[in-house]
N, C-alpha and C positions, 0 to 999 in steps of 0.2 A: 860570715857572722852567723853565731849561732842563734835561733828562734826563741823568746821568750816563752818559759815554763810555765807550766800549771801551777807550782810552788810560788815562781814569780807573780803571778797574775792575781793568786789567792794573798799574799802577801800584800799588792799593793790595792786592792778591793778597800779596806776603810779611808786610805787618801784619795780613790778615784767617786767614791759618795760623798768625799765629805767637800765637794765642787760646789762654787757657789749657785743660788738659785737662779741669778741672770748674771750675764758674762757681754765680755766685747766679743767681737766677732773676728779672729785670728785670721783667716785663712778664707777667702773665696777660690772655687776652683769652678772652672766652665771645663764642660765634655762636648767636644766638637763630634768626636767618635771614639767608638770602641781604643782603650789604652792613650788615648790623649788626652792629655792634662794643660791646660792653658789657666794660669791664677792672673787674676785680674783685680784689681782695688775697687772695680765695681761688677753688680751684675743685673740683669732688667728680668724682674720675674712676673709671669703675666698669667693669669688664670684657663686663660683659653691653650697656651703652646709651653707654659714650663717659664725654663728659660733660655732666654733668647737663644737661638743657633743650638740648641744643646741635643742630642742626640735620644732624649727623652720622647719624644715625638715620634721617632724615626724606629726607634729598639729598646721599647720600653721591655722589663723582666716579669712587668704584671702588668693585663689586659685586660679591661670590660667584656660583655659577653659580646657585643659590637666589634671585638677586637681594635678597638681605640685604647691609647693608652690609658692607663687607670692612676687619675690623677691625686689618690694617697702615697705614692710614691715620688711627685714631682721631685720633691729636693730632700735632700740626707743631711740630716747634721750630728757632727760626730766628736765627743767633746775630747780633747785634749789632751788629758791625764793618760785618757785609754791610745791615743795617738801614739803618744812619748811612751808608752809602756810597750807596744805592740811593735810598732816600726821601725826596726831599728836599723836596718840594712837602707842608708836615704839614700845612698849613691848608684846602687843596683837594685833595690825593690821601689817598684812604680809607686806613687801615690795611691791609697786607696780610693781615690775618687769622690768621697763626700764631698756636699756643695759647700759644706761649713763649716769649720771647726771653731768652736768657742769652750772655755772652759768653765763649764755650767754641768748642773745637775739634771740629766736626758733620762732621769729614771718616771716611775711611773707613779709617784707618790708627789714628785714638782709639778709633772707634765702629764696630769692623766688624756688618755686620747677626748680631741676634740680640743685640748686647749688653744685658746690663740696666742700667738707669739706676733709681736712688733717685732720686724726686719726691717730696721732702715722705713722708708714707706710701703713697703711691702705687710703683707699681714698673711700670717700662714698659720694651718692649723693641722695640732699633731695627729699624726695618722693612726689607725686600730690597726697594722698593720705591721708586725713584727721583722725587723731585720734580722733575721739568724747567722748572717755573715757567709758569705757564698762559697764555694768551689775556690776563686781566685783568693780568697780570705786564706783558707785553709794553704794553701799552697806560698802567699807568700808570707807569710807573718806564724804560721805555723798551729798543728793542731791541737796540740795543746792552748793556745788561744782562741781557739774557734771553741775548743768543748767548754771551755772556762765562760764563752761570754754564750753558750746555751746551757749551762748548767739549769737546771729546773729553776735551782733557787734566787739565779742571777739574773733570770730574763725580764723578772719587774726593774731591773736598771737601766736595761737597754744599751750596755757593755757596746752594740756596736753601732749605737745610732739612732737619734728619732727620725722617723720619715712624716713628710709633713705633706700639704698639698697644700695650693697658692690659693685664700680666699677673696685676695686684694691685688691688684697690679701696683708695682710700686718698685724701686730701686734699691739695691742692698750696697754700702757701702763696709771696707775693710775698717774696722773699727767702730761699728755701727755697734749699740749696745741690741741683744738678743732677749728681751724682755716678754713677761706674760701679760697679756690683759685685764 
């Protein structure tokens, strides 16, 4: 299956903003480790370790100067539109691994950094901390989606995601509305 275009991607840009400003919560996914994907109906997010058993702890991609993991990357959330645009290989390309998919508006004009978001009892708040979409991005969903969701002028959307850090301990549930404070 071939990789979704830059024509495609440019194309579906005004139905991927025009996402509501709060959304249900589709999709929880727990990282036990590197390429493991475990979806769960619930997940326990705690300000001290992430969440629970998640690999974030263990191999975190961004670090303090302590070398502790740097907790504006706890949890990813990644809306939906851009999901279903990007992913289209479900049978042979892994899940991208965000903690959340809901189909809500993750740009920077809904969710300027620092907002907080109600998850379930959980309370998280969005991170200054840009996701440019990785190596593993690039490779399986293709690069012309990777250069589309760093375009200069696309990065205030957040095309692949808000990263957030856990301000409250609290439990997320699948269906949980993903709302701002």
């Amino acid at each position: 299956m071939a990789h979704v275009t830059l024509v495609e991607c440019d194309a579906a840009l005004p139905h991927v903003l025009a996402a509501p400003k709060e959304a249900a919560i589709e999709v929880l996914c727990h990282r036990p480790d590197f390429g493991q994907r475990d979806f769960r109906d619930a997940l326990e997010l705690r300000v001290a370790t992430g969440i629970e058993n998640e690999r974030w702890m263990k191999y975190p991609w961004m670090k303090l100067e302590d070398g502790s993991p740097d907790p504006r990357i706890q949890v990813s959330i990644l809306q939906k539109r851009v999901l279903d645009l990007c992913w289209r290989d479900r049978d042979e390309v892994v899940y991208p691994g965000d903690t959340m998919i809901a189909d809500m508006d993750l740009g920077e004009e809904n969710l300027p950094a620092g907002t907080r978001l109600q998850a379930g009892t959980a309370i998280l708040e969005v991170s200054d901390v840009f996701n440019t979409a990785c190596a593993k991005w690039k490779v399986r969903h293709g690069r012309e989606s990777f250069d589309w969701i760093n375009k200069p002028e696309n990065v205030k959307h957040r095309l692949r995601g808000a990263l957030c850090s856990i301000v409250q301990d609290g439990v997320v549930r699948k269906g949980d509305i993903l709302r701002k404070l």
